[in-house]
N, C-alpha and C positions, 0 to 999 in steps of 0.2 A: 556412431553416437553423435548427436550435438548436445550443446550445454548454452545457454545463455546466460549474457551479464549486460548491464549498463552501469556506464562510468562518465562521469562528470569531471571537468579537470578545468583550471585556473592555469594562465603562464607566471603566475608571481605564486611564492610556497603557503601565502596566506589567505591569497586574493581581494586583498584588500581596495585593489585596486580596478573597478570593473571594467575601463579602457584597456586595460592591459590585455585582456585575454579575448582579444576579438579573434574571429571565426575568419579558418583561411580559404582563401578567394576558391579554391580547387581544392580538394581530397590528397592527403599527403600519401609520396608515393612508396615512402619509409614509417616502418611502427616504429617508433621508440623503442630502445630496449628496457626501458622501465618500465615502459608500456607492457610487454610481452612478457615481462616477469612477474608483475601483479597480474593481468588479466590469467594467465595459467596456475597463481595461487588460488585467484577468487576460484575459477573451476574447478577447481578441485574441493571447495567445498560446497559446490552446489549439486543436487541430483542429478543424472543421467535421466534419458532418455532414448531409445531406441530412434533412427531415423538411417533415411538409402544414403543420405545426405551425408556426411560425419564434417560436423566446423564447430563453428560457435558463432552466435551470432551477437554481437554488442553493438548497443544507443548510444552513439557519439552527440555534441551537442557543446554549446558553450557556456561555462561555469563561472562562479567565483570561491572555487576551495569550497575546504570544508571548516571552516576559522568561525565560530561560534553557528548564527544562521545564513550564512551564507550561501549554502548547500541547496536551500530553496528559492534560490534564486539563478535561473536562467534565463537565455536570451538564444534567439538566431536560429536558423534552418537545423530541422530533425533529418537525421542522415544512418541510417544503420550499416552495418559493418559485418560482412561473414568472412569467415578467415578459417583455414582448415585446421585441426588441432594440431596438426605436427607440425605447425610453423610458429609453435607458443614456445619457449625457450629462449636464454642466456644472450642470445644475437637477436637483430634487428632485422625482423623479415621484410623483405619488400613485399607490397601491397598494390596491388593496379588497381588503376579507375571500378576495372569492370565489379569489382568485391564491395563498392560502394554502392546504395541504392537509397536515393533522395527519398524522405518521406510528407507527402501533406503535414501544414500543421508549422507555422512561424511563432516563438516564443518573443514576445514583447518585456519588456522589465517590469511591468506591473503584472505581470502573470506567474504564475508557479506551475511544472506540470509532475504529474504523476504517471507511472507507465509500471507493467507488470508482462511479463512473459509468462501464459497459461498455453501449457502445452505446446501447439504448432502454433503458436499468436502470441502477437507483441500488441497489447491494448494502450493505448494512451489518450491522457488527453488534459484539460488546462482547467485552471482557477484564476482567476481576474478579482477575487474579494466582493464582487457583486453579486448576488444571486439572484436569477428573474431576468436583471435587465441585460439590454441588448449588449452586444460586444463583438470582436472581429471574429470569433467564434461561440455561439451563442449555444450554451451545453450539446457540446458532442465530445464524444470518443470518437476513436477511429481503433480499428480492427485489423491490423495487419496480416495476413496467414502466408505463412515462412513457406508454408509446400507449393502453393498455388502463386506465390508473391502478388497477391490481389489486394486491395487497399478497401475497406469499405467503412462507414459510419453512421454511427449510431445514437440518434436524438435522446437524450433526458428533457427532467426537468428541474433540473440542480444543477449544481457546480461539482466539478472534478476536486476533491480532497483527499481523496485515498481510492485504492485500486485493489482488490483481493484477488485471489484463486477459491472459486467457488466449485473444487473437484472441478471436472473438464472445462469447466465454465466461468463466468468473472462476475464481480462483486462488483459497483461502483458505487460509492457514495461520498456525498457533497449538501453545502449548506442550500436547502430550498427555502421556501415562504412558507413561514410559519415552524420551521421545525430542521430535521436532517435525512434527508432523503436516500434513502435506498432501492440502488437498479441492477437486478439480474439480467444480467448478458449472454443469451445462448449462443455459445461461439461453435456454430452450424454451418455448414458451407456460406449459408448466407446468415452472417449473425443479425440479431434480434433482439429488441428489447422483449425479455418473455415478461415481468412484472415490476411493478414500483410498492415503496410503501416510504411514507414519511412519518420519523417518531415526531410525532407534535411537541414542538415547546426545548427540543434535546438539540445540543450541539456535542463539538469533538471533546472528547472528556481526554486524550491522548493521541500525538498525530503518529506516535510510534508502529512496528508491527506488532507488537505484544499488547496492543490497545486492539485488536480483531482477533478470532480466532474462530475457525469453523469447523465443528464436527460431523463429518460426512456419517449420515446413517443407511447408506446406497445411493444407487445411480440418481443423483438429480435430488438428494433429499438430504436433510439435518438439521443442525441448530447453530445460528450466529450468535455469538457475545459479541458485544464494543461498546468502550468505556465510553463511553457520555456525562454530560454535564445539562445541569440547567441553566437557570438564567442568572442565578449565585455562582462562584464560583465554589463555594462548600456545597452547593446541591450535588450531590459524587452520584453516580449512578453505572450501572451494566444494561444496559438495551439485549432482550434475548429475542430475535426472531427466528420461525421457522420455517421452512422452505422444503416444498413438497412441488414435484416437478417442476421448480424453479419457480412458482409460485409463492410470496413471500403474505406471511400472517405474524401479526405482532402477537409476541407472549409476556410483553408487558418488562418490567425495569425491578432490578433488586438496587435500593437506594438508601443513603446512608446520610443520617440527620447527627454523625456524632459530631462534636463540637474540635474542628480541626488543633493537634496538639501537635509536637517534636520530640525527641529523646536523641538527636544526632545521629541518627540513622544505623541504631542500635536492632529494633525490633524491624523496621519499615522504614523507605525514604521517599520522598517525591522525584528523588533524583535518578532511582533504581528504575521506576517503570511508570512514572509520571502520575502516580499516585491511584490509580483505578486499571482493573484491568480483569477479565474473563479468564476462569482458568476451568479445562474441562479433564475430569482425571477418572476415566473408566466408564460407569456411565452417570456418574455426581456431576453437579454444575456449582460451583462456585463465585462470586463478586468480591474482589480484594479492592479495597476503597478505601486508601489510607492506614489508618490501624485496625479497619471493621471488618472481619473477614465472616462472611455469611454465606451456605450453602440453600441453594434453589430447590426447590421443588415443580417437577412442569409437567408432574402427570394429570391434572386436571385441567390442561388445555394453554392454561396460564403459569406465570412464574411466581411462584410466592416462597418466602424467606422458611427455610425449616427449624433450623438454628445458627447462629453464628455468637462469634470468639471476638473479645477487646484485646488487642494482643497488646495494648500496655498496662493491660488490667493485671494486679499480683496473683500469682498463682495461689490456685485452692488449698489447700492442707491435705496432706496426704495422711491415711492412716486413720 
């Protein structure tokens, strides 16, 4: 069995300080034993996967903590890390050269990157806050495959702001011209952009994972929610697209015009899941947007509101 994680680490507890935590000249020849005690927690809460192989493989890199935003902020050569599971435990495994494997792809400080392990692939790839223009990497992922150890990449036309598991395959989306762009990645011996589709006018409504959420209806097919916003920051909205052998068709936006209020985070908070978010429970579709929670309707092709609940509205009379 393998399991993958990626771990981001600062040398000062806060990182407050980005000198401090530069990137060492060689691949160290000792884990940490802190090191080897978190990374064998995190595994333990992530799924399995059958492989000939049995390690783990983890996205080393250089950080600044995890101290408010700092977390989005990296820097320095992408380097991954495979280590067998029976060397996760209480001691300090040593680690040689050879478990290291340099990857394409140098982070700058004005960049941020996102990366997602789909299956036998480690996908990653950067945001620069420009979208369109030119840059030292000008919209690409890149495609790692763990079995093959083969590196390949893969052209958009957006910027890298979030990264999904599209069932065997990946999800990339990022800010484009004119809207927010979404790119189906068929991660195939040779991956591929299989389609694009830009919501017009929609940005990130949540950068969290609980702002995406994909429900597989078979091989290559379902329905994406992700919280969105417009050009208000009260424009609250759910983006539902469908994807039918990785072919993406917009199903249109369940949007909420209530007039932003607070109760201390009594009913709802902005702080629980950043205020909008996709929830898919059997086969209902739902948009939670603040205090407005409305269920979808998408069997006519498109997504329109069927009814929805003011959750600091007082309750009905019963009786």
């Amino acid at each position: 069995m393998e399991a993958a994680i990626a771990l981001w680490h600062s040398a000062t507890p806060t990182g407050a300080c980005a000198d401090s935590a530069r990137p060492s000249r060689s691949p160290p020849s000792v884990m940490p034993s802190w090191f080897s005690r978190l990374a064998a927690a995190l595994l333990g809460m992530l799924p399995w996967r059958r492989s000939s192989d049995p390690g783990a493989c983890i996205l080393l890199g250089e950080g600044r903590g995890e101290g408010m935003w700092a977390s989005e902020e990296r820097a320095g050569n992408v380097v991954l890390l495979r280590v067998p599971l029976a060397e996760f435990s209480d001691a300090a495994p040593r680690v040689g050269t050879a478990s290291y494997r340099s990857l394409p792809g140098a982070l700058t400080r004005a960049q941020t990157m996102q990366n997602r392990f789909v299956g036998d692939h480690l996908v990653y790839g950067f945001n620069d806050g420009s979208p369109g223009e030119p840059v030292e990497h000008p919209n690409l992922v890149w495609v790692y495959d763990l079995r093959r150890e083969r590196v390949s990449t893969v052209a958009l036309s957006h910027t890298v702001t979030r990264i999904e598991r599209l069932g065997r395959d990946a999800m990339v989306i990022g800010p484009a011209w004119g809207g927010l762009g979404f790119s189906a990645i068929a991660l195939d011996a040779a991956p591929t952009l299989a389609s694009q589709h830009v919501a017009v006018g929609a940005t990130h409504g949540d950068w969290r994972s609980h702002g995406f959420f994909f429900r597989a209806e078979g091989d290559r097919r379902g329905v994406i929610g992700l919280a969105t916003m417009g050009e208000r920051l009260a424009d609250r909205r759910v983006t539902f697209v469908r994807v039918s052998d990785l072919r993406l068709h917009a199903l249109g936006d369940l949007t909420s015009d209530r007039p932003e209020e607070r109760d201390d985070c009594v009913a709802s908070c902005t702080d629980w899941y950043g205020n909008i978010r996709p929830i898919f429970w059997r086969d209902r579709v739902f948009a939670l947007m603040g205090y407005d929670l409305q269920e979808g309707d998408l069997s006519a092709g498109s997504v329109r509101a069927r009814r929805r609940v003011d959750l600091l509205a007082p309750p009905r009379p019963t009786g």
